[in-house]
C-alpha positions as CSV (number, residue, x, y, z in Angstrom):
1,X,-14.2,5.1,-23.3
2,X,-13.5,6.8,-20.1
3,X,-10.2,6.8,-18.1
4,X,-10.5,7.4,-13.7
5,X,-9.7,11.3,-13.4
6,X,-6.5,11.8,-10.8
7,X,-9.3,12.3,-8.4
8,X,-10.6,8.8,-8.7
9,X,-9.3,5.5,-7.2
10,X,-9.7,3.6,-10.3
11,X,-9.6,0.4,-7.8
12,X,-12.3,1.2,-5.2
13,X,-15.1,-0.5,-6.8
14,X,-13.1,-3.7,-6.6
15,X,-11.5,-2.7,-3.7
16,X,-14.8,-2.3,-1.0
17,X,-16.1,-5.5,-2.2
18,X,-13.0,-7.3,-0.1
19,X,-14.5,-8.9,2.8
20,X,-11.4,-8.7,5.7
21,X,-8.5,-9.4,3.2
22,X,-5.9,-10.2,5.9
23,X,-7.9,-13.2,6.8
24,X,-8.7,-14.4,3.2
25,X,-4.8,-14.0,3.1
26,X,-3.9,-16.0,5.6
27,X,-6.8,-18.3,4.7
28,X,-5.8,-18.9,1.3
29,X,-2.1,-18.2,0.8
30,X,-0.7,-19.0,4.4
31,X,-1.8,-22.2,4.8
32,X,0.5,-24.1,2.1
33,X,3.8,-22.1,4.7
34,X,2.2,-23.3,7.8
35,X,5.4,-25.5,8.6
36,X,7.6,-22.2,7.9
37,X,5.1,-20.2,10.7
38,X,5.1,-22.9,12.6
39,X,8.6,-22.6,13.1
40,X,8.9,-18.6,13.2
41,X,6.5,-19.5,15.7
42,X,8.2,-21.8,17.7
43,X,11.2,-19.8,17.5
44,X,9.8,-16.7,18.9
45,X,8.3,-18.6,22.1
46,X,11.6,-20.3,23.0
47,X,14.3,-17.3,22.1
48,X,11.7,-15.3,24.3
49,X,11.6,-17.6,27.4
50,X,15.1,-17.7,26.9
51,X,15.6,-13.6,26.6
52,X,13.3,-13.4,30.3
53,X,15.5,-15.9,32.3
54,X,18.5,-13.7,32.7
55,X,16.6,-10.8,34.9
56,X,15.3,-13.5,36.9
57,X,18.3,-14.7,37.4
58,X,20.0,-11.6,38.3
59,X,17.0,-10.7,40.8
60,X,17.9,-14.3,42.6
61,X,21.3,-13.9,42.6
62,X,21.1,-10.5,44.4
63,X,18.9,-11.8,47.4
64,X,20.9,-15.4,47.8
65,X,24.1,-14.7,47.0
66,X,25.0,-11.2,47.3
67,X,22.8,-10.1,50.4
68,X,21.9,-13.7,51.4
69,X,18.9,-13.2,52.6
70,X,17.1,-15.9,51.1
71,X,17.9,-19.9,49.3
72,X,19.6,-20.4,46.4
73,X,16.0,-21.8,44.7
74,X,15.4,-21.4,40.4
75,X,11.9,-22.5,39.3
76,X,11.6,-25.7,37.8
77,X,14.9,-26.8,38.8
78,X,15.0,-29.4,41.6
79,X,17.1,-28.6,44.4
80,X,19.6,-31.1,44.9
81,X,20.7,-29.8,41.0
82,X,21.5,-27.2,42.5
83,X,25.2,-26.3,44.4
84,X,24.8,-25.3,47.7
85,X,28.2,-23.1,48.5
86,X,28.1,-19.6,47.8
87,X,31.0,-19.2,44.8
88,X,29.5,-22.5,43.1
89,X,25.9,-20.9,43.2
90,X,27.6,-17.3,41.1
91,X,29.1,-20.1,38.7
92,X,25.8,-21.4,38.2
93,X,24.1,-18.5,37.9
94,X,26.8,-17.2,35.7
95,X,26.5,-20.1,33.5
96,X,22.3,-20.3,33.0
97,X,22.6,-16.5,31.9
98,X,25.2,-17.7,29.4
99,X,23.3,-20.6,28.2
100,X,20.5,-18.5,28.3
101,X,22.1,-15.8,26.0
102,X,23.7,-18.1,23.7
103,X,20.4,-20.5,23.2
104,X,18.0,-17.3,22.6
105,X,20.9,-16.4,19.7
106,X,20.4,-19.4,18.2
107,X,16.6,-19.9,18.7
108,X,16.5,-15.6,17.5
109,X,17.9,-17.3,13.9
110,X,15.3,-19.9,13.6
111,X,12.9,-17.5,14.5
112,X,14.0,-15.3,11.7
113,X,14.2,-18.1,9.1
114,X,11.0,-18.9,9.4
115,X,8.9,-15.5,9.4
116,X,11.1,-14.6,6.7
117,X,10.9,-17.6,4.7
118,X,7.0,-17.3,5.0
119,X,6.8,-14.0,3.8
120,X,8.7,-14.3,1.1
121,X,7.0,-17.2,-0.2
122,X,3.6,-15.8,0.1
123,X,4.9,-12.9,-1.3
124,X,6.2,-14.3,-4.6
125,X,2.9,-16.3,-4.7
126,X,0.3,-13.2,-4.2
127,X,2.5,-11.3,-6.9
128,X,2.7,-14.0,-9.8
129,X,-1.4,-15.2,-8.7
130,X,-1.9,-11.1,-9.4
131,X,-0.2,-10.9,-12.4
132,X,-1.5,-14.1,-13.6
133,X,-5.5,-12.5,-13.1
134,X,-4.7,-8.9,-14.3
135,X,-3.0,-10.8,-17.6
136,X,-6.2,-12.9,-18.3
137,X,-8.8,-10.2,-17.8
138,X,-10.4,-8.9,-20.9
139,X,-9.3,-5.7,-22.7
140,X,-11.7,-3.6,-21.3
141,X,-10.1,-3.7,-18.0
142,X,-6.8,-2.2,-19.6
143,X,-8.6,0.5,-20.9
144,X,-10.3,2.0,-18.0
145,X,-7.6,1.6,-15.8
146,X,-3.8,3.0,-15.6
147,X,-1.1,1.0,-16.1
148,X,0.8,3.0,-12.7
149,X,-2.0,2.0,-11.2
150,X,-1.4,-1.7,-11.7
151,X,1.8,-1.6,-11.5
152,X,1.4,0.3,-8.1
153,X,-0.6,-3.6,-6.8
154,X,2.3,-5.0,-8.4
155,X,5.2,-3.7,-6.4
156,X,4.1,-1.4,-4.1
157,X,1.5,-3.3,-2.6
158,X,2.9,-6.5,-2.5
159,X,6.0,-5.0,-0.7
160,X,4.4,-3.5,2.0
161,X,2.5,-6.3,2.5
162,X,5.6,-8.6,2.5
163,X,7.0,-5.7,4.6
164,X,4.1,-6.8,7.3
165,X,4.4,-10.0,7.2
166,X,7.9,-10.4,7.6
167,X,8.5,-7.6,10.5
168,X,5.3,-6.9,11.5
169,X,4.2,-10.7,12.4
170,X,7.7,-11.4,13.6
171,X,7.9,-9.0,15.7
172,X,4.2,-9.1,16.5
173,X,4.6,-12.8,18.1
174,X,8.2,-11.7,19.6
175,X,6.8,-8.9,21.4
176,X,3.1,-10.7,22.7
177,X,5.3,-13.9,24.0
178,X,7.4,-11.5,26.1
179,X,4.6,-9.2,27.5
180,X,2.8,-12.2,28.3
181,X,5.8,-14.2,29.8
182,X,6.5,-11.2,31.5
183,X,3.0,-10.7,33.5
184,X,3.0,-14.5,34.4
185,X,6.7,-13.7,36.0
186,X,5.5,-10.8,37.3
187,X,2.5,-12.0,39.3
188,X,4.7,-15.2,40.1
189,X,7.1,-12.6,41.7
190,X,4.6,-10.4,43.4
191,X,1.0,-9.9,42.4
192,X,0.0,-6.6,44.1
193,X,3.4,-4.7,42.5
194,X,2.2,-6.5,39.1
195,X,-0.8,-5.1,39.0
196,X,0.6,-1.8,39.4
197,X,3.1,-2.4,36.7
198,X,-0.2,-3.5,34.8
199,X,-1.8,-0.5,35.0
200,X,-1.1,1.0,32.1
201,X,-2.0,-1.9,29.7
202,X,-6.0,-0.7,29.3
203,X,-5.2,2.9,28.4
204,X,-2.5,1.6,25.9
205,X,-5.4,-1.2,24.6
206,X,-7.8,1.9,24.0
207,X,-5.4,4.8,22.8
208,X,-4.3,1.9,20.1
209,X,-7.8,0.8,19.1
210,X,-9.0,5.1,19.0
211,X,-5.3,4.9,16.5
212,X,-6.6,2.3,14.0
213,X,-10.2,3.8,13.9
214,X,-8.1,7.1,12.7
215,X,-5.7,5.8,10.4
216,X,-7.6,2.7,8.6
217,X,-8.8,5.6,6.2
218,X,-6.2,7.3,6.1
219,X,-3.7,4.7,4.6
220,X,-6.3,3.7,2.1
221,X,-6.4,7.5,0.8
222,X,-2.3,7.2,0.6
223,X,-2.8,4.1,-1.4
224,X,-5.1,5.7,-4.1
225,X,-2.6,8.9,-4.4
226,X,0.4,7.2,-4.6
227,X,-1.4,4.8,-7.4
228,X,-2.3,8.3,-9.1
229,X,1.6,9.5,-8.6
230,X,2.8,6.2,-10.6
231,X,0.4,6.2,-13.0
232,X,1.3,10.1,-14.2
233,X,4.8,9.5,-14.3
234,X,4.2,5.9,-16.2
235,X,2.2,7.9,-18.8
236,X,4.9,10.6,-19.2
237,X,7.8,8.3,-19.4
238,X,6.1,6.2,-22.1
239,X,4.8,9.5,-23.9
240,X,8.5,11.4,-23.5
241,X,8.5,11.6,-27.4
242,X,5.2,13.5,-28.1
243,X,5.9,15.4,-24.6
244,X,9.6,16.7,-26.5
245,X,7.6,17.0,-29.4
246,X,4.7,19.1,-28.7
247,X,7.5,21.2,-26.2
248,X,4.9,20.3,-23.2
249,X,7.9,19.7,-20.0
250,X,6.8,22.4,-18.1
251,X,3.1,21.7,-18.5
252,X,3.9,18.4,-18.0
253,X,6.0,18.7,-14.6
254,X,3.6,20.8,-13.3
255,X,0.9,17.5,-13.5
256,X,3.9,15.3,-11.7
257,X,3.9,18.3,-9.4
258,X,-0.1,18.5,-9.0
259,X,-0.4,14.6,-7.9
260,X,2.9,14.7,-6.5
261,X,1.3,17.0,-4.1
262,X,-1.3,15.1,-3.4
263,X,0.7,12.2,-2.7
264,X,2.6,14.4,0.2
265,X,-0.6,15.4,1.6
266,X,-2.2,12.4,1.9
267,X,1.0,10.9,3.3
268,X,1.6,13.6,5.6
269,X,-2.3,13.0,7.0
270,X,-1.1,9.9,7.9
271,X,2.1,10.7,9.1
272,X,0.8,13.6,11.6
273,X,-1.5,11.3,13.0
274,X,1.1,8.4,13.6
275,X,3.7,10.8,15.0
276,X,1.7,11.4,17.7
277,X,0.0,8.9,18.6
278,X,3.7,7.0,19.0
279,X,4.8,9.7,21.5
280,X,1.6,9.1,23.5
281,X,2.2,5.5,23.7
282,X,5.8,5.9,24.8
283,X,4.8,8.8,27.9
284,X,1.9,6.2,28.7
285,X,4.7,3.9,29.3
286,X,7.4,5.5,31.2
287,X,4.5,6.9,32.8
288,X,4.2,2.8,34.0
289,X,7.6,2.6,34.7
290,X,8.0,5.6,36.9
291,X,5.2,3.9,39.2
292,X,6.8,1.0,39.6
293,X,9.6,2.3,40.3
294,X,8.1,4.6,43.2
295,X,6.0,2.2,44.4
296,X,8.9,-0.8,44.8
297,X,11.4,1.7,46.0
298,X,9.4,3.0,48.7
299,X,8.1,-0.6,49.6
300,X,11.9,-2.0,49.7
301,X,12.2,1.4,52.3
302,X,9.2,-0.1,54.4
303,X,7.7,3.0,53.5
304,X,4.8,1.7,51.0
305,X,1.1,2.1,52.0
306,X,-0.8,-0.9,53.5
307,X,-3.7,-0.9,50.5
308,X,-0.5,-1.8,48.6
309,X,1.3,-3.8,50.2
310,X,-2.1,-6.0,52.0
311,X,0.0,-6.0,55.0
312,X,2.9,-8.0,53.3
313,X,6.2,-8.2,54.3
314,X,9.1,-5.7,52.5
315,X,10.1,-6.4,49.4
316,X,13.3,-8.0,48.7
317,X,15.8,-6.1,47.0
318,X,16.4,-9.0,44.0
319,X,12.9,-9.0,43.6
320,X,12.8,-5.6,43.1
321,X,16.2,-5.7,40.7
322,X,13.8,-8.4,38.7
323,X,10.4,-5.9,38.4
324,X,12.6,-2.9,37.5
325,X,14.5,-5.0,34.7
326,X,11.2,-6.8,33.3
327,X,9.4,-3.5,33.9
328,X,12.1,-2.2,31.1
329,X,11.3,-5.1,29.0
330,X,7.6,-4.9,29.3
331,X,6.5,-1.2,28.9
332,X,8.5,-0.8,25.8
333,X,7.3,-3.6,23.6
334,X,3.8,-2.3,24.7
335,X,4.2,0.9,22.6
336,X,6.0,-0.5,19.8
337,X,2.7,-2.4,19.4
338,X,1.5,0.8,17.6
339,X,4.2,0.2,15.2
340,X,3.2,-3.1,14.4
341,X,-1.0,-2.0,14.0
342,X,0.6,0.5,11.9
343,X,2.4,-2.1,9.7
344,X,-1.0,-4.0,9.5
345,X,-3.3,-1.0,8.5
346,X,-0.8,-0.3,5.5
347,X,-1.3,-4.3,4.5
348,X,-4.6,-4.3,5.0
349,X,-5.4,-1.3,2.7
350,X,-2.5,-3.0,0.3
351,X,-4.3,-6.6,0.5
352,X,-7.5,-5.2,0.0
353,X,-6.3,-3.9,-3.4
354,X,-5.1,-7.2,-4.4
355,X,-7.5,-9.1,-3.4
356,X,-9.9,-6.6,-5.2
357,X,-8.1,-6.8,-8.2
358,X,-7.5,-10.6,-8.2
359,X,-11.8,-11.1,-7.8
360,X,-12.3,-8.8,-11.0
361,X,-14.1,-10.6,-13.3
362,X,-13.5,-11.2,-16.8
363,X,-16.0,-10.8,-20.0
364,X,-14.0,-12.9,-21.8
365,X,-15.0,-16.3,-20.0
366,X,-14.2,-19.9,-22.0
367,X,-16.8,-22.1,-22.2
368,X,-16.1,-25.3,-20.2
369,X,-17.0,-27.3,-23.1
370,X,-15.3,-25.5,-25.8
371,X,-13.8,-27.5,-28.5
372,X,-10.2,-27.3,-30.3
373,X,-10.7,-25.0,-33.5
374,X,-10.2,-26.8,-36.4
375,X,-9.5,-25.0,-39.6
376,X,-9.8,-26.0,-42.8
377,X,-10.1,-23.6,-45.0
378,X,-10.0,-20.5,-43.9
379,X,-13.4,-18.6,-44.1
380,X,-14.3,-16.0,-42.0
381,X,-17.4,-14.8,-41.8
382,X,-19.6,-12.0,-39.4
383,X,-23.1,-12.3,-39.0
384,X,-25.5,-9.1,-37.7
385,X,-22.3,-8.4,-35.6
386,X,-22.6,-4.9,-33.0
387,X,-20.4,-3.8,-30.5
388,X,-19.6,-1.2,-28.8
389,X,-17.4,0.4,-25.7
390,X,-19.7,1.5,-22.5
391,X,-22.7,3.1,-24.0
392,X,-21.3,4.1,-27.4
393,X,-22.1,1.9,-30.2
394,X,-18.8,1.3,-32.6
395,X,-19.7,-2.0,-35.1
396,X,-23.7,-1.8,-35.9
397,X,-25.1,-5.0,-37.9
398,X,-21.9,-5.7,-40.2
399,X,-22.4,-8.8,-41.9
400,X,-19.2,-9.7,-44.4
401,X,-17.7,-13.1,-45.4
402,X,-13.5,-13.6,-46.7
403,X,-13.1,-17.0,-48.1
404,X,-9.2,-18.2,-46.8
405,X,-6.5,-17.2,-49.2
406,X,-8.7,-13.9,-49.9
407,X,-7.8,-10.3,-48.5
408,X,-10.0,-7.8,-47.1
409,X,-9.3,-4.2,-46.4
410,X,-11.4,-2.0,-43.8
411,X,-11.7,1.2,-45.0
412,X,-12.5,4.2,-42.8
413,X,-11.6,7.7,-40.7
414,X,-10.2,7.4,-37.2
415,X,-12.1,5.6,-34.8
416,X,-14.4,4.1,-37.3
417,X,-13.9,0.8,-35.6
418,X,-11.8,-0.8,-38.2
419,X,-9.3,-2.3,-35.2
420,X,-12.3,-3.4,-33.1
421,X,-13.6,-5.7,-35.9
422,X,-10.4,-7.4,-36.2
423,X,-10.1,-7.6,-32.1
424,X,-13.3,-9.2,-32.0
425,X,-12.0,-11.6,-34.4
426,X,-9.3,-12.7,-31.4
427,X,-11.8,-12.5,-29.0
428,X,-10.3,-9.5,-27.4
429,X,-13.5,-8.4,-26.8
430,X,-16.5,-10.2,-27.0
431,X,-19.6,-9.2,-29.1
432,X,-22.7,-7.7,-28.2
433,X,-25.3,-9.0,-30.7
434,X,-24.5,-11.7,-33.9
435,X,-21.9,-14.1,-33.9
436,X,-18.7,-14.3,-35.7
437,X,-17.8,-17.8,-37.7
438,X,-14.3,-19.4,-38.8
439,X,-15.1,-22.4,-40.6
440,X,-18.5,-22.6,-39.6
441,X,-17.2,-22.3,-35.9
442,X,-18.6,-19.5,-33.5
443,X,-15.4,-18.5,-31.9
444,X,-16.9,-18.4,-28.6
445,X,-17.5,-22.3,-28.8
446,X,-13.8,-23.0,-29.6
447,X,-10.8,-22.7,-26.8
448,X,-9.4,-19.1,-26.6
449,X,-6.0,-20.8,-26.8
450,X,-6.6,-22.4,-30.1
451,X,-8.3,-19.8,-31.4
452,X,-5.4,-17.4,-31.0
453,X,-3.0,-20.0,-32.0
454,X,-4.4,-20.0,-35.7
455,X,-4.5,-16.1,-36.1
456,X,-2.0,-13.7,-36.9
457,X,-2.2,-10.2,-35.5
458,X,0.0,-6.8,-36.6
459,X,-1.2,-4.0,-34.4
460,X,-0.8,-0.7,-35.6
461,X,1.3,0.4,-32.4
462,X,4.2,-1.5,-32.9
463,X,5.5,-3.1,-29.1
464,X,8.9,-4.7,-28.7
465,X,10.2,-6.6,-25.7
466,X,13.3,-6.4,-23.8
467,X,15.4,-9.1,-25.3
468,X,17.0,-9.7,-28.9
469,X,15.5,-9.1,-32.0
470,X,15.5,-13.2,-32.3
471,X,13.4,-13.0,-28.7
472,X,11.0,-11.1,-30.4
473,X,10.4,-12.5,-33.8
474,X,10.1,-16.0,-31.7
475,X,7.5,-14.5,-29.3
476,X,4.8,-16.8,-28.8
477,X,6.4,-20.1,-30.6
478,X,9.4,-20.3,-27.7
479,X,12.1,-22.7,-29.0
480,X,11.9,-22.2,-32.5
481,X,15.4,-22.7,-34.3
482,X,17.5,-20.0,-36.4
483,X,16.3,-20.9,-39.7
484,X,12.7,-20.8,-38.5
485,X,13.1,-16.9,-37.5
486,X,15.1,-16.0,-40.4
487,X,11.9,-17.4,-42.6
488,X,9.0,-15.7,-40.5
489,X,11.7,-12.4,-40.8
490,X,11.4,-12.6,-44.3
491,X,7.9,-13.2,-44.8
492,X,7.5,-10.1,-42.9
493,X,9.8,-8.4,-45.2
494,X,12.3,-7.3,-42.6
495,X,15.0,-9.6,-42.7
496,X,17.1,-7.3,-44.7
497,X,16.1,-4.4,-42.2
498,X,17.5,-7.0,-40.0
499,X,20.8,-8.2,-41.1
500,X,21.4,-4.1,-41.7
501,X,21.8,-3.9,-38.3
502,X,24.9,-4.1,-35.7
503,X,24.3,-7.5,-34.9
504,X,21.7,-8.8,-36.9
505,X,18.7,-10.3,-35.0
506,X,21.0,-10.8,-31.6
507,X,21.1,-6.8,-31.0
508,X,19.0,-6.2,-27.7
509,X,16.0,-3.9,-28.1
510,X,14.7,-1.5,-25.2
511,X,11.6,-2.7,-23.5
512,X,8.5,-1.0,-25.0
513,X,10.8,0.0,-28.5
């Protein structure tokens, strides 16, 4: 049986079979939360129209009231709302950028109740669907992968995924409802300075597309090393007694260090790349806002060319106020865009792993028409039963038969195959050739459920949950009384072990024990 090497991803077989896993995300697990993104939706529109009116505002107020060179006129208010003295025009203007302030707060918290409360509920429901699939797959699965590696999907995964779709969509619809309320304002205001506060929107689009092209990979290779990373130090932490043991520490750190290593490499691929292409975005867009700047100063001077202007009158100063403020508010967001594809490349190559993981499928597989097992009773019996792992051959041809109430011992050196007869008994793994009978039953025609319900299993590597010694001996038949665990104790033998102790069965045990 062969384990993935640190240089493998254990998961990429599963893992390039995904077709687009943010969609089948969305697809499958979004739409029971629509009415939460609805509202992280609706909340991010509104507390972003809100957030826009106060430049506008401002850009108004300078031309009407301050230099009075134009009317007291707001869009989509009718006039005769509006006061028509100077002071009662500040005190209106004054109080729309209050209400505008205080509303966005408020519309800002709905906003964030929503995204949230859709992110976390997908992300309790990709986690336990996960776990729920990686629990029923067959045996075989645990053997050729890494428990790290799992556990990596698990929590990792699911957290930078939860990571995405909390702050990244959130701020994702935050930031595309102000740069596009922000052009419409613009080119409302004045269409030939918008364009040239436009201008740097294409070389952002492509410099962020050339980004994802070069870091897609990249966070996919992070995602296999820091599986490797977890899966070393899951190993070692579980094997700290035969590492102490066999005096291995320094061999032993020097493997944490080795994938460790590989893990910072990988990372620091990624991070190189990132690092700059952040920077870039950020001189693209001061770039923007210098040149809007330039170009509206000099046209409030009079001094802007005619292909600029077309021949149009100066620019007012409040309009100019308004450009330079939403200018602010525009250029900015545009490069944290790049921090938002970055978020979504990281829960893409996260999803992918889930998704990959969750579409495994399992050689154990209950036939649809399987009965209850019924036992009678008791016989057991293998006919011209073979098994084996991968290409190695382990059970050839056994044919044996225990009557109930008899015992039978397997007798045989290491690896003989002495556990894989009885797992194939519980179905653990199914058999290659023959066909294994309780009562006259093929186990494969009965319901798993049933079948494991009748059996009783002692594995040679003892396994203890976290919990009481009670919890334990109760595993499996939840709710069973005192009296009940004190009789299956001592048909075990150990309820004198047990009462020996501190505090009896109630002592708690360490996960793993």
């Amino acid at each position: 049986m062969s384990h993935p090497s640190d240089d493998e991803d254990p998961f990429e077989d599963i893992r390039q079979k995904t077709d687009n896993p943010m969609r089948r995300l969305f697809s499958e697990y979004g739409k029971p939360n629509l009415g939460y993104f609805g509202l992280g939706f609706f909340g991010s529109v509104i507390a972003r129209i809100l957030d826009l009116l106060p430049p506008l505002l401002l850009g108004i107020a300078v031309d009407s009231i301050f230099r009075n060179d134009a009317a007291y006129d707001l869009p989509l208010i009718p006039q005769a709302w509006l006061p028509s003295t100077t002071e009662g025009q500040f005190w209106f203007t004054i109080g729309a950028i209050a209400f505008a302030f205080f509303g966005g707060s408020l519309f800002h918290w709905i906003r964030n109740y929503g995204w949230n409360a859709f992110a976390q509920n997908i992300q309790h429901d990709v986690r336990t669907d996960t776990y729920d699939k990686m629990q029923r797959l067959n045996m075989d699965f645990f053997a050729e992968k890494q428990t790290g590696e799992m556990m990596s999907i698990l929590s990792n995964d699911v957290n930078r995924l939860e990571r995405f779709l909390n702050d990244g969509m959130n701020s994702a619809f935050r930031l595309s409802v102000m740069v596009i309320g922000i052009a419409g304002i613009l080119l409302w205001l004045n269409p030939r300075l918008a364009i040239v506060t436009l201008l740097p929107i294409p070389i952002i689009a492509v410099t962020t597309w050339k980004f994802i092209d070069i870091i897609q990979p990249k966070y996919a290779t992070v995602r296999k090393t820091v599986g490797h990373l977890n899966s070393r130090l899951e190993n070692n932490l579980g094997g700290i007694k035969v590492i102490k043991t066999f005096n291995t520490e320094s061999f032993e750190s020097e493997r944490v260090d080795d994938v460790s290593m590989e893990y910072y490499d990988a990372n620091w691929d990624a991070i190189n790349t990132r690092i700059k292409f952040f920077p870039a975005l950020r001189v693209i867009a001061g770039i923007g806002f210098v040149i809007t700047f330039m170009v509206g100063g000099l046209w409030v001077l009079g001094e802007a060319p005619t292909w600029i202007t077309g021949g149009q009158q100066d620019l007012s100063a409040g309009v100019f106020v308004s450009f330079i403020l939403y200018t602010q508010r525009f250029i900015w967001p545009m490069a944290q865009f790049g921090s938002i594809i970055n978020m979504y490349q990281r829960a893409r190559a996260s999803s992918a792993r889930m998704f990959g993981l969750m579409d495994t499928p399992s050689r154990i597989v209950e036939d649809p028409d399987a009965d209850e097992l019924t036992v009678t009773d008791g016989n057991v019996e293998y006919k011209n039963v073979s098994f084996g792992y991968d290409e190695e051959t382990i059970v050839d041809d056994i044919n044996f038969e225990v009557e109930g109430g008899n015992t039978l011992a397997l007798v045989g050196p290491t690896g003989a195959g002495k556990s894989t007869v009885l797992k194939l008994l519980l179905r653990m793994y199914d058999v290659d050739e023959g066909s294994i009978e309780i009562d006259g039953q093929d186990i494969r025609d009965v319901t798993i459920p049933s079948l494991r319900k009748k059996l009783g299993y002692v594995s040679q590597d003892t396994f203890m949950f976290y919990g009481t010694v009670s919890d334990n001996i109760e595993y499996g038949t939840f709710g069973a009384d005192h009296e009940q665990v004190v009789e299956a104790a001592k048909a075990a033998e150990a309820h004198e072990f047990i009462m020996n102790l501190p505090r009896g069965t109630t002592p708690r045990s360490a996960s793993g024990a």
